[in-house]
N, C-alpha and C positions, 0 to 999 in steps of 0.2 A: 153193812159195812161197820166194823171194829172203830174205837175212839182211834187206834194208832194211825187208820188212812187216813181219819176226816183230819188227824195233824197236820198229815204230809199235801193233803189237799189243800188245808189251812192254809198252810207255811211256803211251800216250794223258793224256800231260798238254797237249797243244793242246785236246782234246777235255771235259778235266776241267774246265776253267778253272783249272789250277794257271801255264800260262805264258802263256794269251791268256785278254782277260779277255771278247771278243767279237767277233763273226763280221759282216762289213759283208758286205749281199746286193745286189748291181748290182738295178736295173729290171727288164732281160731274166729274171732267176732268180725273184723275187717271186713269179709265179703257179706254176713249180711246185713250189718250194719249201714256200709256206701252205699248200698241200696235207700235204704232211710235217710242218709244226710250226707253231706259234706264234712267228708274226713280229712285230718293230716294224717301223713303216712314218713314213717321215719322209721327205718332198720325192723321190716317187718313187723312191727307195730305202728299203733297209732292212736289217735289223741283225735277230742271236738274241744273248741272254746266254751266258756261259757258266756251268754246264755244260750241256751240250747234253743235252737231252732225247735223242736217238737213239744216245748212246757208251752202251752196257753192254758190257763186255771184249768190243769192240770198236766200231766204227762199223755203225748197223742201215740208214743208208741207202749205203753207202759208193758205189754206183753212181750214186746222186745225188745227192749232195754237192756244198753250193756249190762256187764256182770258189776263192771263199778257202781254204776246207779242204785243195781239192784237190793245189792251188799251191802251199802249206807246208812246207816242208821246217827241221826244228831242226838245229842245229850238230852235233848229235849224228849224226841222220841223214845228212848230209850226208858225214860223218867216216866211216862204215861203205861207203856208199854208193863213195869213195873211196878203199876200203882203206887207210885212215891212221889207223883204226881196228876190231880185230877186235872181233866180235859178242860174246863171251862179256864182254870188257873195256863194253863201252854198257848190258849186261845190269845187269855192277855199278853203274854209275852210275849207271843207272835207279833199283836197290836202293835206293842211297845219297840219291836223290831224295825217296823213296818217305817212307825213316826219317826226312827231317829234315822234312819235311811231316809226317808224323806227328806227332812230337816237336813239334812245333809246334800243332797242331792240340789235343794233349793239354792243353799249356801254356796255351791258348787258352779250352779248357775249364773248365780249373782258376780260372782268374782271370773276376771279375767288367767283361770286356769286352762290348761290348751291337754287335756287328757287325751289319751291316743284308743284309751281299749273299750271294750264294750261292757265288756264285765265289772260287776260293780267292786267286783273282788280284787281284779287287778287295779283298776282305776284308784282305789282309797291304796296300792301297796305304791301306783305314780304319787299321789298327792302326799303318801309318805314320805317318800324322796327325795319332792319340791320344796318341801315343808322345812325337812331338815339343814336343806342348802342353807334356807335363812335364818339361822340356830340362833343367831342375839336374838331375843325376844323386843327388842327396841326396834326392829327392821320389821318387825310383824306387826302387823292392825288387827284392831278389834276383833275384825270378822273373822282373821286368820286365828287370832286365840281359840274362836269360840267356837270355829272349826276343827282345830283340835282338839279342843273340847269334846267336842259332840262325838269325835273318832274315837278317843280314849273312852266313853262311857259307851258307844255302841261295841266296841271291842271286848269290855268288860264284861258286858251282858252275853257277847255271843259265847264267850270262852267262860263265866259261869252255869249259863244254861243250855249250850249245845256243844258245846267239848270243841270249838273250834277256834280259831285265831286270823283277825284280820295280818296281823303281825308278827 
């Protein structure tokens, strides 16, 4: 196995719904797709949320995986894939991915926010919207700075090293 899988192994935040929040499925894929999961189906297309039912440390249908999936490639990957960055160095950033989702996640926990989605990707676009309701910053605590905080710099990191955006 190539350094680019053991990334995708590494990382599977496409898969978690930490940087896509949802997977659009062509016509052609629909039937054997519904086979493998629970679809939405909307004007002869269709769509799955993320996180995807088939990611457990790793992809369980990876041979038949939408075209979306397939196609994917994060900045991150691309950067290894390219030798303009070595494996060990995407590892840490992975890490460093992992901690500020974490960290975040905890923060999340701790405070009385009522999130509705599953995805970690939608869920920080809700906590963006709650956030901004309370725009004085004199209406916001500590936790809630440091909660934006912690969004603004896992944002930063995703959109310098994987080409993607919380927002």
């Amino acid at each position: 196995m190539n350094d680019s899988s053991n990334i995708c192994l590494s990382c599977g935040f496409c898969c978690d719904g930490t940087v896509i929040g949802f997977v659009k499925l062509g016509r052609e894929e629909l039937p054997a797709i519904r086979k493998l999961m629970d679809i939405e189906e909307e004007h002869d297309n269709g769509f799955f949320l993320q996180p995807c039912n088939n990611f457990c440390d790793g992809c369980n249908i990876y041979s038949k995986r939408p075209k979306q999936c397939a196609s994917f490639k994060c900045g991150l990957l691309k950067s290894v894939e390219q030798k303009e960055l070595e494996f060990n160095s995407a590892i840490e950033i992975i890490d460093e991915v992992k901690q500020k989702k974490s960290s975040i996640e905890k923060k999340l926990a701790s405070q009385q926010f009522e999130l509705k989605s599953q995805s970690f990707y939608f869920k920080m676009v809700e906590l963006k919207k709650l956030l901004q309701k309370n725009k004085s910053v004199s209406s916001l605590t500590q936790n809630h700075l440091e909660l934006i905080s912690d969004l603004e710099q896992l944002d930063s990191l995703l959109s310098k090293k994987f080409d993607v955006s919380l927002f």
